[in-house]
CHARMM internal coordinates of N, CA and C (Angstrom, degrees):
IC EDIT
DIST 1 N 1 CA 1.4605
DIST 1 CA 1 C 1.5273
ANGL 1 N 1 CA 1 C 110.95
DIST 1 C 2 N 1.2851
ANGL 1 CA 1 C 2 N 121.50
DIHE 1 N 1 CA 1 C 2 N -33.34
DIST 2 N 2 CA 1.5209
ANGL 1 C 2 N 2 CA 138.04
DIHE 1 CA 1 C 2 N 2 CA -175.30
DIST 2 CA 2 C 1.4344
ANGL 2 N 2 CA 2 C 96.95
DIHE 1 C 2 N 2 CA 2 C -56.00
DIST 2 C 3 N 1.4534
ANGL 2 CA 2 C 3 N 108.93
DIHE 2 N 2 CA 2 C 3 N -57.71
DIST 3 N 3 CA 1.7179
ANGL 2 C 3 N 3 CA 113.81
DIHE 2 CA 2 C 3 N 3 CA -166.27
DIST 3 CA 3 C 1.3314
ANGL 3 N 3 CA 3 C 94.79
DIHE 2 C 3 N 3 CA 3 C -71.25
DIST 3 C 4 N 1.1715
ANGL 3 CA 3 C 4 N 172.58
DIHE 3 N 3 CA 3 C 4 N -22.40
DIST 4 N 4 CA 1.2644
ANGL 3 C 4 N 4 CA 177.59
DIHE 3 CA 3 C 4 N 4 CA -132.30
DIST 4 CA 4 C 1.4636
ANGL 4 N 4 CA 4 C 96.37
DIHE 3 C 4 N 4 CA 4 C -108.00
DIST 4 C 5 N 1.1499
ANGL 4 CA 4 C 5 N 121.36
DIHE 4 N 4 CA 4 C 5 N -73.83
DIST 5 N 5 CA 1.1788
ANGL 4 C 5 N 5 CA 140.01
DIHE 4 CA 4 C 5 N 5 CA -171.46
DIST 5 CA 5 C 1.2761
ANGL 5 N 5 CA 5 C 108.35
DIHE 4 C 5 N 5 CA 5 C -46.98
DIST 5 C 6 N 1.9587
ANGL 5 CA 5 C 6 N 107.15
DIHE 5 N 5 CA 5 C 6 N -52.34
DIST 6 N 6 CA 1.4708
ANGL 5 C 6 N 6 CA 96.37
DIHE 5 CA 5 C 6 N 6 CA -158.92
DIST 6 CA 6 C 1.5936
ANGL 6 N 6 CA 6 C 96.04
DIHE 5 C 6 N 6 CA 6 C -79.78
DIST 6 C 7 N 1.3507
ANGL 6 CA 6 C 7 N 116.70
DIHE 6 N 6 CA 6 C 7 N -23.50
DIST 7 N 7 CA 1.7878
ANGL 6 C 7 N 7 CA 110.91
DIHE 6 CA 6 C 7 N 7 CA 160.03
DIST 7 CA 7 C 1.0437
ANGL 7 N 7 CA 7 C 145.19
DIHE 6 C 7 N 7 CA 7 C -33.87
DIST 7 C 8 N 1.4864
ANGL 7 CA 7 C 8 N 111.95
DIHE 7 N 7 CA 7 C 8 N -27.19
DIST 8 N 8 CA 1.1212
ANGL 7 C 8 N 8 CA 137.46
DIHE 7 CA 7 C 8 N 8 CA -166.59
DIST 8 CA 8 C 1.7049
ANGL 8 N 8 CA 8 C 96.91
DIHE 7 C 8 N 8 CA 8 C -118.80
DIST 8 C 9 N 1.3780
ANGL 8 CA 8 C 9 N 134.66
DIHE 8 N 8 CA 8 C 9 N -8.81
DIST 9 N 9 CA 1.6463
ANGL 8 C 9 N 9 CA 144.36
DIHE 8 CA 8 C 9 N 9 CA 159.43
DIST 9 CA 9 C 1.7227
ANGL 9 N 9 CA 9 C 95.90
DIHE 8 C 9 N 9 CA 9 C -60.77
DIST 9 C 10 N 1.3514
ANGL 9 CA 9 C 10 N 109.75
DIHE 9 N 9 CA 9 C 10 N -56.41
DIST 10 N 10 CA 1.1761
ANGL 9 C 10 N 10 CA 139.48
DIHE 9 CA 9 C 10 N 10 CA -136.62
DIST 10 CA 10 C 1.8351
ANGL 10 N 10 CA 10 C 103.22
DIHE 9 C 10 N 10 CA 10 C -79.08
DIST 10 C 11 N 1.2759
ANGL 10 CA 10 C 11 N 114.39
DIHE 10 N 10 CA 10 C 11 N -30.18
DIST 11 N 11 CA 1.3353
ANGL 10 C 11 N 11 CA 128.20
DIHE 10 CA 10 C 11 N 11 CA 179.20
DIST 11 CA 11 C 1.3679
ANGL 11 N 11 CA 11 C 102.29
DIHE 10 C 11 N 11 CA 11 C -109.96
DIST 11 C 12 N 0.8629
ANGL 11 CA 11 C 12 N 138.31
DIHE 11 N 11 CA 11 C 12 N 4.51
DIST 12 N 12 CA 1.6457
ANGL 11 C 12 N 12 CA 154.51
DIHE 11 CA 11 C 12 N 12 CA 151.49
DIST 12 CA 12 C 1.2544
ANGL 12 N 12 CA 12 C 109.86
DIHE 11 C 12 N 12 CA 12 C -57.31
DIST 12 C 13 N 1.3181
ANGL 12 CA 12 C 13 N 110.74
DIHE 12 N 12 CA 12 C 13 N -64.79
DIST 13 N 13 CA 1.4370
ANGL 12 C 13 N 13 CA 119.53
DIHE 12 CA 12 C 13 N 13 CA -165.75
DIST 13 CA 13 C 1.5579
ANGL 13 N 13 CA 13 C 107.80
DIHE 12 C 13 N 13 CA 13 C -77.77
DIST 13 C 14 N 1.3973
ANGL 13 CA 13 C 14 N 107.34
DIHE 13 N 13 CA 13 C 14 N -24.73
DIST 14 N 14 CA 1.6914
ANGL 13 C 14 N 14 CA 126.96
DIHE 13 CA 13 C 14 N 14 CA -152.64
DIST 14 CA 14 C 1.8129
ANGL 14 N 14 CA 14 C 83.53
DIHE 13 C 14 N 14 CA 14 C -82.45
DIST 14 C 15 N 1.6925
ANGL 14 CA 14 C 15 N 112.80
DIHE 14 N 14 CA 14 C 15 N -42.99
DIST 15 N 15 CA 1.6219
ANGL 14 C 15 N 15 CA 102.78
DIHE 14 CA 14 C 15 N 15 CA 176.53
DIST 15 CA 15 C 1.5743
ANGL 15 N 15 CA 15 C 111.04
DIHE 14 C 15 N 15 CA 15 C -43.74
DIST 15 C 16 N 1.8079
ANGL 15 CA 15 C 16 N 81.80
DIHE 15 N 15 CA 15 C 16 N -69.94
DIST 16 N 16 CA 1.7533
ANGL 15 C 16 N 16 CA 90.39
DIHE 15 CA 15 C 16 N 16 CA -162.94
DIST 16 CA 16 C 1.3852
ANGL 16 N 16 CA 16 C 122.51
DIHE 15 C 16 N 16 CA 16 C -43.55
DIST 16 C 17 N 1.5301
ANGL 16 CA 16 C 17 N 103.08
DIHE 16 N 16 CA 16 C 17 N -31.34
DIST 17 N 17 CA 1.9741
ANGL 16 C 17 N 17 CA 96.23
DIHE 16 CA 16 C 17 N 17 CA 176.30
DIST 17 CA 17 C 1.2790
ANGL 17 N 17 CA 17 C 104.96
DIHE 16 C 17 N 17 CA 17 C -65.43
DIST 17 C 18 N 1.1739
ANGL 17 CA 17 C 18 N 109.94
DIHE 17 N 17 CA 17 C 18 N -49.44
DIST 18 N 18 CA 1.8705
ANGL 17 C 18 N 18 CA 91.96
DIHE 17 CA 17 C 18 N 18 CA -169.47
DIST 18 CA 18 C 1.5890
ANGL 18 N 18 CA 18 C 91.60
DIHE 17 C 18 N 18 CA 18 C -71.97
DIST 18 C 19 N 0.9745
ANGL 18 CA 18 C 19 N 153.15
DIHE 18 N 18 CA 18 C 19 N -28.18
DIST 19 N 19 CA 1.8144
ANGL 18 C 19 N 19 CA 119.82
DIHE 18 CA 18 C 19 N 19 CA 174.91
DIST 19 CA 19 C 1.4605
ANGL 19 N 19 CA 19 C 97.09
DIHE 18 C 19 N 19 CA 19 C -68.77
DIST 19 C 20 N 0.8838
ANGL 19 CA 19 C 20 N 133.41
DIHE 19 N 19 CA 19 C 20 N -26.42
DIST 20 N 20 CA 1.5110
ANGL 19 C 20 N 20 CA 115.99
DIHE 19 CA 19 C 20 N 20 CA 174.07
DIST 20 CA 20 C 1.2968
ANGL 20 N 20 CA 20 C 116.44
DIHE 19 C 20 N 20 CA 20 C -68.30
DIST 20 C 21 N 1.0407
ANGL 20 CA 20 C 21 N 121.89
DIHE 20 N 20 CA 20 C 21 N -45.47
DIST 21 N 21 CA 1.4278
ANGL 20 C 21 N 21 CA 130.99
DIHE 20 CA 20 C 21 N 21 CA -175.93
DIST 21 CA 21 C 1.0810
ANGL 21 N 21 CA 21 C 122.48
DIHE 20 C 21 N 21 CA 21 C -53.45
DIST 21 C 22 N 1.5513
ANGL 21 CA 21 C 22 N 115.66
DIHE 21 N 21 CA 21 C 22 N -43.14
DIST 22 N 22 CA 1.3296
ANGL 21 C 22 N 22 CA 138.24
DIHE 21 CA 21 C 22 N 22 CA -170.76
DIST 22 CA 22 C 1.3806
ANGL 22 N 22 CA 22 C 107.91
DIHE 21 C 22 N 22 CA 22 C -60.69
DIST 22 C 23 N 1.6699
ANGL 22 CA 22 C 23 N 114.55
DIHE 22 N 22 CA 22 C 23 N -57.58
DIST 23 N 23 CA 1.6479
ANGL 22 C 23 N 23 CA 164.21
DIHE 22 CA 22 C 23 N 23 CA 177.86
DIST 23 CA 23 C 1.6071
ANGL 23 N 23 CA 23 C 89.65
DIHE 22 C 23 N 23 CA 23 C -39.78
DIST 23 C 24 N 1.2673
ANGL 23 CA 23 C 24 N 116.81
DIHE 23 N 23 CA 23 C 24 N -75.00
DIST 24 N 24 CA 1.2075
ANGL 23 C 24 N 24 CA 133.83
DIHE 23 CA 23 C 24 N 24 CA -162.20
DIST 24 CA 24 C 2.1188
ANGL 24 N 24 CA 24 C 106.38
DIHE 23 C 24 N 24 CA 24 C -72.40
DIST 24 C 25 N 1.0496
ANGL 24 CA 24 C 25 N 110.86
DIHE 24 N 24 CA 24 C 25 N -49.06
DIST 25 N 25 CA 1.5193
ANGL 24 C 25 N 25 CA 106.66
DIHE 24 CA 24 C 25 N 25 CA 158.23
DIST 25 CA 25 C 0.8786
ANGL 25 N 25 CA 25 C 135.91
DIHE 24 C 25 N 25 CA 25 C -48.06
DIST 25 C 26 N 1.5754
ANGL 25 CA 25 C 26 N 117.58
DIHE 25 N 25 CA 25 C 26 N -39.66
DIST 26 N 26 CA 1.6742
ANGL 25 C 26 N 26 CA 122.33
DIHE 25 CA 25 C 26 N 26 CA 154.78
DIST 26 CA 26 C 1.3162
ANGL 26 N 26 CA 26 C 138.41
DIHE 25 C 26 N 26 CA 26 C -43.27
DIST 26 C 27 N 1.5329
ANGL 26 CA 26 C 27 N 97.31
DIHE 26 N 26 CA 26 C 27 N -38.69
DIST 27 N 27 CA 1.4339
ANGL 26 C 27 N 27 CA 105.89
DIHE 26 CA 26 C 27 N 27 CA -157.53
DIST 27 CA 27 C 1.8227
ANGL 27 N 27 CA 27 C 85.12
DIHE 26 C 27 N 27 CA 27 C -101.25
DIST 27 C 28 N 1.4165
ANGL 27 CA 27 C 28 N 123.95
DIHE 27 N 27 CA 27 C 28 N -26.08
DIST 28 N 28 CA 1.6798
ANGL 27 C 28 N 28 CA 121.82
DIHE 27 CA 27 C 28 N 28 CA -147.90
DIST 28 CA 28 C 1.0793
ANGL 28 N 28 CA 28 C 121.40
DIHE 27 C 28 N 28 CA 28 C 80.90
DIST 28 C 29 N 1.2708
ANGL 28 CA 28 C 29 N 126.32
DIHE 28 N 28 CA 28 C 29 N 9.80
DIST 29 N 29 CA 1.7064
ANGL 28 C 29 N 29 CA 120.17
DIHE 28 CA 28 C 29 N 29 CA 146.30
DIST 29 CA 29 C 1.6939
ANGL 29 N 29 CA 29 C 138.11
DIHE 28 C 29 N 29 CA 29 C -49.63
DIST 29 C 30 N 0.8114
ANGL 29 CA 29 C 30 N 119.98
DIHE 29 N 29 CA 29 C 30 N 57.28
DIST 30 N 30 CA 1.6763
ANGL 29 C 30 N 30 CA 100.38
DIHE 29 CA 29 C 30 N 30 CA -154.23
DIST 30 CA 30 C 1.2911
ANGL 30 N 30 CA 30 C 98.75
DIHE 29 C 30 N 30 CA 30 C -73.03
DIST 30 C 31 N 1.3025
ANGL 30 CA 30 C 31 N 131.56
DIHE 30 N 30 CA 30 C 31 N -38.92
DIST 31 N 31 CA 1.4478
ANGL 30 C 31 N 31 CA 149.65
DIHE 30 CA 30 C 31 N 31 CA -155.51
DIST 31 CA 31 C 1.5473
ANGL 31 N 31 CA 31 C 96.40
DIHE 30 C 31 N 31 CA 31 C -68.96
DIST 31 C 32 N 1.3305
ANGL 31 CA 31 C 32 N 118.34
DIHE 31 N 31 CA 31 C 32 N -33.41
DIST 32 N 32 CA 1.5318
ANGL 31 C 32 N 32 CA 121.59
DIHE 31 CA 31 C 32 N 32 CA 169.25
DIST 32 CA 32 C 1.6556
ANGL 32 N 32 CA 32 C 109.23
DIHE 31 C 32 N 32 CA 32 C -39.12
DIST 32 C 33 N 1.4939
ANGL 32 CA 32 C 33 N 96.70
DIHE 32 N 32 CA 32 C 33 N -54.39
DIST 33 N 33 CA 1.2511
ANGL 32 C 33 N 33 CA 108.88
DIHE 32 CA 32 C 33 N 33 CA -147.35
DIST 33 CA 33 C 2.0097
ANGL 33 N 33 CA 33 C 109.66
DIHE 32 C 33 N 33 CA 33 C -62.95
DIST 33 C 34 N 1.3238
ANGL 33 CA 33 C 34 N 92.17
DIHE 33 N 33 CA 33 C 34 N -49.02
DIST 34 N 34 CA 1.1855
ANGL 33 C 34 N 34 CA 95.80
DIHE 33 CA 33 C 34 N 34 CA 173.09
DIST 34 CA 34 C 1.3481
ANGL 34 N 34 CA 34 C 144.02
DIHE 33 C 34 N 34 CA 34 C -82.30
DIST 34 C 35 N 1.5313
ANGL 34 CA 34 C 35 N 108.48
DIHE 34 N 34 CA 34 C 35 N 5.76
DIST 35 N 35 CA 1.3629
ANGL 34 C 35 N 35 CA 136.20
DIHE 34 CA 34 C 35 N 35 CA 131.49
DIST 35 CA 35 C 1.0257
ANGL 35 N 35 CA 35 C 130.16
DIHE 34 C 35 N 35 CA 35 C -63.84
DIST 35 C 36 N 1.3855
ANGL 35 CA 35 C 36 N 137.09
DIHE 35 N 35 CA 35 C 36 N -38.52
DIST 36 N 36 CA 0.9191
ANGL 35 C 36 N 36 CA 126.01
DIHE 35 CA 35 C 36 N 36 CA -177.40
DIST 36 CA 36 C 2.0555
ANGL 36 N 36 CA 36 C 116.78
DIHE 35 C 36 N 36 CA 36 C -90.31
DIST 36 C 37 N 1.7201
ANGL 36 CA 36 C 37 N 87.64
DIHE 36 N 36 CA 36 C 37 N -25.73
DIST 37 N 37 CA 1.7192
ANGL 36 C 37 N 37 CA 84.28
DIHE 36 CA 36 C 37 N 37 CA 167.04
DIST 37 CA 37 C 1.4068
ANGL 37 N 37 CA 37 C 118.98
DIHE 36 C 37 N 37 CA 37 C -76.13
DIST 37 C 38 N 1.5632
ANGL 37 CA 37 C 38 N 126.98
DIHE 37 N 37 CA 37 C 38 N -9.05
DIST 38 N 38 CA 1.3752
ANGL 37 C 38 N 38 CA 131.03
DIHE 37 CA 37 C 38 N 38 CA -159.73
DIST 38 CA 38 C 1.8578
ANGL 38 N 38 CA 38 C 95.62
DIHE 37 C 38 N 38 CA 38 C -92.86
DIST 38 C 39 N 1.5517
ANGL 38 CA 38 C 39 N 107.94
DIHE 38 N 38 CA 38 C 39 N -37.85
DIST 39 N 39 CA 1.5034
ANGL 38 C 39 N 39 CA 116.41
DIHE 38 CA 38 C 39 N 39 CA -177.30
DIST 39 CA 39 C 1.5589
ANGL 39 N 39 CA 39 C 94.08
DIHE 38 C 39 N 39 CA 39 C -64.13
DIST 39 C 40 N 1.3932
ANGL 39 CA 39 C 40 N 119.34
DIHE 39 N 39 CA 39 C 40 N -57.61
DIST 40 N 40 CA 1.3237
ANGL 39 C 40 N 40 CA 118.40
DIHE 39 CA 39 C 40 N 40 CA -175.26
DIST 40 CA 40 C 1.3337
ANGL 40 N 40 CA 40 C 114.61
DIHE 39 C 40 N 40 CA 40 C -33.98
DIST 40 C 41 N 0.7963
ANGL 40 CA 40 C 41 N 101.56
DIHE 40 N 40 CA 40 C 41 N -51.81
DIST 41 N 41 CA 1.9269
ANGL 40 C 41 N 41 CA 111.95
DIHE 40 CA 40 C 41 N 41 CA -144.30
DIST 41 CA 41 C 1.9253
ANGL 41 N 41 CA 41 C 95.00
DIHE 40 C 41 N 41 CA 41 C -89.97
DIST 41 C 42 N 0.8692
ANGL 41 CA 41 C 42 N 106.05
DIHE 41 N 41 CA 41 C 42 N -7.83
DIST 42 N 42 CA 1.7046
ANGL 41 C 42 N 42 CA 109.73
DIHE 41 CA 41 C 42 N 42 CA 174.23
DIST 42 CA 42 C 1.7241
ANGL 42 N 42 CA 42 C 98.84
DIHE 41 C 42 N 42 CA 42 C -98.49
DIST 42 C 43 N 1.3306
ANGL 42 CA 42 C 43 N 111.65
DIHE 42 N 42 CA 42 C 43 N -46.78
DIST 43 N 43 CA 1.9146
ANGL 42 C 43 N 43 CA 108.73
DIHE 42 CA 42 C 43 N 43 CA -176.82
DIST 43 CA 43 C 2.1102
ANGL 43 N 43 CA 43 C 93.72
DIHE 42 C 43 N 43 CA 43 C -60.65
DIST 43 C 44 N 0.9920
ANGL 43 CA 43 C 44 N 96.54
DIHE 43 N 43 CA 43 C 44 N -47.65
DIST 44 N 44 CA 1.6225
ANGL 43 C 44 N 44 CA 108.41
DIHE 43 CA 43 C 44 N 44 CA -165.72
DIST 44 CA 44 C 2.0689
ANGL 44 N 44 CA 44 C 89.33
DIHE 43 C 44 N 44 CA 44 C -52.43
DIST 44 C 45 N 1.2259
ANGL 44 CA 44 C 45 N 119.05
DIHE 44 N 44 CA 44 C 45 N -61.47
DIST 45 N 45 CA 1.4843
ANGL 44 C 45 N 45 CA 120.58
DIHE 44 CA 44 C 45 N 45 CA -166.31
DIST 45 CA 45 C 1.5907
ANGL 45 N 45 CA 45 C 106.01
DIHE 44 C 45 N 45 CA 45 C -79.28
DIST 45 C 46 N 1.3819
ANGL 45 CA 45 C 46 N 122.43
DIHE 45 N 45 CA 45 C 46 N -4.92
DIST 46 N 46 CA 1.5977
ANGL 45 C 46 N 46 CA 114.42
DIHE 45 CA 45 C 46 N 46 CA -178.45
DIST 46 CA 46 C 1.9074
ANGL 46 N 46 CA 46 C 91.44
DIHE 45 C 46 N 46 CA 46 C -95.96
DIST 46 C 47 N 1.3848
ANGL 46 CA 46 C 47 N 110.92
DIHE 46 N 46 CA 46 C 47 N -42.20
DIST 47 N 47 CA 1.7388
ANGL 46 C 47 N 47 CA 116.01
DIHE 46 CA 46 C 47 N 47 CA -176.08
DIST 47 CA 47 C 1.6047
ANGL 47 N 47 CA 47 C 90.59
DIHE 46 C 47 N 47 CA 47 C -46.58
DIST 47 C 48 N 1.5635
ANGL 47 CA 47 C 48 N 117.67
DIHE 47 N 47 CA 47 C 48 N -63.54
DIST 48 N 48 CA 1.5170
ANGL 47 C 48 N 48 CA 107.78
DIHE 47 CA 47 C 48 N 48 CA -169.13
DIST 48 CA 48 C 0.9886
ANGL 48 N 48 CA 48 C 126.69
DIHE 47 C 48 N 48 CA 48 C -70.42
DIST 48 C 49 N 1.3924
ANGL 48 CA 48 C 49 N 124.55
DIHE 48 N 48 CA 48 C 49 N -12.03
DIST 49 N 49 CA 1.5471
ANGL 48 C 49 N 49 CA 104.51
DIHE 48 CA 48 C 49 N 49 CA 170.26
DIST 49 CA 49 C 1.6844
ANGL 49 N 49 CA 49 C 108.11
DIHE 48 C 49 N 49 CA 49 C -102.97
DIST 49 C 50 N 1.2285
ANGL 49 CA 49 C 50 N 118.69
DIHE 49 N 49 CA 49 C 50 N 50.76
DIST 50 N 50 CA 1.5465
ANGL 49 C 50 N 50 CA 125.65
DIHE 49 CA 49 C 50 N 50 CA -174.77
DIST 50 CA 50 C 1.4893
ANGL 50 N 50 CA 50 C 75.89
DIHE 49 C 50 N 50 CA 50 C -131.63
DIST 50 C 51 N 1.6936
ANGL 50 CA 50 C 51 N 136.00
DIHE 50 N 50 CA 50 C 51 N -39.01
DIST 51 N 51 CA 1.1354
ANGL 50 C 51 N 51 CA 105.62
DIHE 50 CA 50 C 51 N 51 CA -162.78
DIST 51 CA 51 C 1.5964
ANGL 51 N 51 CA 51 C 100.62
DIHE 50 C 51 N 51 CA 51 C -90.67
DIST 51 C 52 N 1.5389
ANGL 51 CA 51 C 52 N 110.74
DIHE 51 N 51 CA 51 C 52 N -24.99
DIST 52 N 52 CA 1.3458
ANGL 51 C 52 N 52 CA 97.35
DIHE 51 CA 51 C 52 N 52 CA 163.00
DIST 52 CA 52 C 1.3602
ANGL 52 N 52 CA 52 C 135.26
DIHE 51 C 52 N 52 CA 52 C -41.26
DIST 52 C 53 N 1.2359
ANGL 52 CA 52 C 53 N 136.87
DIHE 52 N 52 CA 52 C 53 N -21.63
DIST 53 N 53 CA 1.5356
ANGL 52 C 53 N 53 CA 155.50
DIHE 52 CA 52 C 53 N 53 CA -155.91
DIST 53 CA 53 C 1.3470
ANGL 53 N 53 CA 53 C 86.55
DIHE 52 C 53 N 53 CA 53 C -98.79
DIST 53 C 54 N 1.4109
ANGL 53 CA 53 C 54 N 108.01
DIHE 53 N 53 CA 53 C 54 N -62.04
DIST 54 N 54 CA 2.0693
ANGL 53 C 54 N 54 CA 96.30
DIHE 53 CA 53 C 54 N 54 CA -163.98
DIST 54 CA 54 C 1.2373
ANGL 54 N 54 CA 54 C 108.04
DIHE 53 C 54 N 54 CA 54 C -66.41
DIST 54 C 55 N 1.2008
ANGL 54 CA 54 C 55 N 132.50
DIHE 54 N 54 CA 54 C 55 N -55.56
DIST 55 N 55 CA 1.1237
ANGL 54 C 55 N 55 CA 142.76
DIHE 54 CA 54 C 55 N 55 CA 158.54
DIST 55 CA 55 C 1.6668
ANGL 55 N 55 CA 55 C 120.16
DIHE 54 C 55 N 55 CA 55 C -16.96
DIST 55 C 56 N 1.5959
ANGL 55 CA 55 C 56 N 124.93
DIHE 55 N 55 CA 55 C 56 N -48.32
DIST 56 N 56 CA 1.1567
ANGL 55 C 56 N 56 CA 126.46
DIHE 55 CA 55 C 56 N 56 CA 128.27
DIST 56 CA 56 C 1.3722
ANGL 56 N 56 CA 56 C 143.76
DIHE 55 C 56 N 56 CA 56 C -47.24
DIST 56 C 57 N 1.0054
ANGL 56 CA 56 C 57 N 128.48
DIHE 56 N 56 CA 56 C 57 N -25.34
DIST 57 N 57 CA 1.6168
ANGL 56 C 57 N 57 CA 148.48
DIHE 56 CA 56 C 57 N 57 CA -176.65
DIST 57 CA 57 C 1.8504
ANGL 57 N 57 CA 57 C 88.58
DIHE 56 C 57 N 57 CA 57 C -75.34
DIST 57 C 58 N 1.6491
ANGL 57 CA 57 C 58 N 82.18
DIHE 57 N 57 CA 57 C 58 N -67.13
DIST 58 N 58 CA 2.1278
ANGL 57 C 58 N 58 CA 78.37
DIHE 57 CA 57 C 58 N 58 CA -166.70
DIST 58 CA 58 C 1.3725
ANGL 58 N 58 CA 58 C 115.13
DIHE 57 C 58 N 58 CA 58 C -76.41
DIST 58 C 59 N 1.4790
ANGL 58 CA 58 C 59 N 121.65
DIHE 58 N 58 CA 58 C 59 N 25.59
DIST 59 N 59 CA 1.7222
ANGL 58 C 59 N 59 CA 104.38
DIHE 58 CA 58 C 59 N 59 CA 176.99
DIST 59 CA 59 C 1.9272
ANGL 59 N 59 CA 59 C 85.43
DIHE 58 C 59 N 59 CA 59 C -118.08
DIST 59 C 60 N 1.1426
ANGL 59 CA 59 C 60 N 107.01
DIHE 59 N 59 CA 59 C 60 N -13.07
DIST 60 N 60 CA 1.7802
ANGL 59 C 60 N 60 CA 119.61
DIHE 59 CA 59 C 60 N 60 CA 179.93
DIST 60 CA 60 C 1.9920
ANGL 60 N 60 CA 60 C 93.88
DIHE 59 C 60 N 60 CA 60 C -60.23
DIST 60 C 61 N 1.4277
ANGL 60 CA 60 C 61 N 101.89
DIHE 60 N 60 CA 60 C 61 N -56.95
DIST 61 N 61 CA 1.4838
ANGL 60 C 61 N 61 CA 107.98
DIHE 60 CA 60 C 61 N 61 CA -152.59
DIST 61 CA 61 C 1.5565
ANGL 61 N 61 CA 61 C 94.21
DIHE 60 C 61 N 61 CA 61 C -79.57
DIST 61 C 62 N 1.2423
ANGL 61 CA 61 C 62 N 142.83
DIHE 61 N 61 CA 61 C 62 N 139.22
DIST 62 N 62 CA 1.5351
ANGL 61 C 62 N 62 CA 114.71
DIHE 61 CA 61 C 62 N 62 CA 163.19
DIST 62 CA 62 C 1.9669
ANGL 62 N 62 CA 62 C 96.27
DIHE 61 C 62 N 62 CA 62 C -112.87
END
COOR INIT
IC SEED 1 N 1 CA 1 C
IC BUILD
């Protein structure tokens, strides 16, 4: 179920770059772009390993 999830993290992010990308080609930003997927993709990997922790916490407690 975990891998599901993070599959579904994973095509999340995979949208938003290409709306960024797209966003950012229009206007001539490119430098946007890869800022804004690099911020992503660190908020996206700090969220999961916070849920990793609870996720540990509650298989600790029964």
């Amino acid at each position: 179920m975990q891998s599901v999830i993070n599959l579904l993290h994973i095509c999340e992010s995979l949208k938003i770059a290409t709306l960024l990308y797209t966003f950012s080609f229009r206007n001539g930003h490119w430098y946007c772009v890869e800022l804004f997927f690099v911020l992503g993709f660190f908020f996206w990997r700090a969220e999961a390993a916070r849920e990793d922790k609870t996720c540990d916490c509650e298989r600790r407690d029964p």
